[in-house]
C-alpha positions as CSV (number, residue, x, y, z in Angstrom):
1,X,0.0,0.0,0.0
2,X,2.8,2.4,1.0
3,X,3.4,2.0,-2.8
4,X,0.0,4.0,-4.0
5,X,0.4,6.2,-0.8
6,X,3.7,7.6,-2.4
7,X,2.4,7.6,-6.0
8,X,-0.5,9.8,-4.2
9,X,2.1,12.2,-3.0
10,X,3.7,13.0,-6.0
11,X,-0.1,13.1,-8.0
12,X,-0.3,16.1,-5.5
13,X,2.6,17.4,-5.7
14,X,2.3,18.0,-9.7
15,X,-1.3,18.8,-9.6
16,X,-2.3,20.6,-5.9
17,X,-2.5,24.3,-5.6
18,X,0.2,25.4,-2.9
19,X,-2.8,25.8,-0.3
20,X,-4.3,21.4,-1.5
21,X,-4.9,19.2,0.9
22,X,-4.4,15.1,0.4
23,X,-6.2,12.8,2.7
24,X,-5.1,8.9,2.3
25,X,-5.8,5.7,4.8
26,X,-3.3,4.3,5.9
27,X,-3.0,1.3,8.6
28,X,-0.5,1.3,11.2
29,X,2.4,-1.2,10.9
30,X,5.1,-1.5,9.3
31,X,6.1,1.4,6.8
32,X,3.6,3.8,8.6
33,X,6.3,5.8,10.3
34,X,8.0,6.0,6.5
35,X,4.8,7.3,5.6
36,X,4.3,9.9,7.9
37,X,8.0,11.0,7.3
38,X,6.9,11.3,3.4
39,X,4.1,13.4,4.2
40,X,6.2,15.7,6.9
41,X,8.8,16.0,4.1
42,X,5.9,17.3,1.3
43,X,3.6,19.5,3.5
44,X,3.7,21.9,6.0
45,X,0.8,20.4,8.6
46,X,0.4,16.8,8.5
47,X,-2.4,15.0,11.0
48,X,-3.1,11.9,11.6
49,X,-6.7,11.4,12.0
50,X,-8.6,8.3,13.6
51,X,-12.5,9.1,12.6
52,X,-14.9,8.3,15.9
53,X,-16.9,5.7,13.4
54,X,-13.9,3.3,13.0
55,X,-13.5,0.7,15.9
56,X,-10.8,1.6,18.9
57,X,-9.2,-1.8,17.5
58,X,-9.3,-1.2,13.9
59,X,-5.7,-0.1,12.9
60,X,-6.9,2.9,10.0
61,X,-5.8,6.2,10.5
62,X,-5.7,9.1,7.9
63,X,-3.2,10.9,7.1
64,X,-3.5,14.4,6.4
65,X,-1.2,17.1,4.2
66,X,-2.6,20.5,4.3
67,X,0.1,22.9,2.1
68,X,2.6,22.0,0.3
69,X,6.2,22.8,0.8
């Protein structure tokens, strides 16, 4: 997945206005810290956000990249 995650990234890169946001699910596990590293290297606030509808087990999170650098 980390794979489409980065291919997201650069689709933003090449196509968001400076001010874009990019939302993507992720899971935690491995390659989710390399994730959030890729999004803290492309925009200047990054959140991770668990939604209150998904399950306190579930392991989704987004990811969010508000401006890029």
């Amino acid at each position: 997945m980390a794979h489409l995650v980065e291919l997201a990234v650069e689709f933003a890169r090449a196509h968001l206005h400076g001010d874009g946001a990019l939302v993507c699910k992720v899971f935690h596990g491995s390659g989710y810290s390399q994730l959030a590293k890729l999004f803290k290297d492309n925009f200047r606030l990054v959140k991770p956000i668990k939604p209150k509808a998904s399950r306190n087990r579930s392991a989704e999170t987004f990811l969010v990249g508000i401006g890029l650098k």
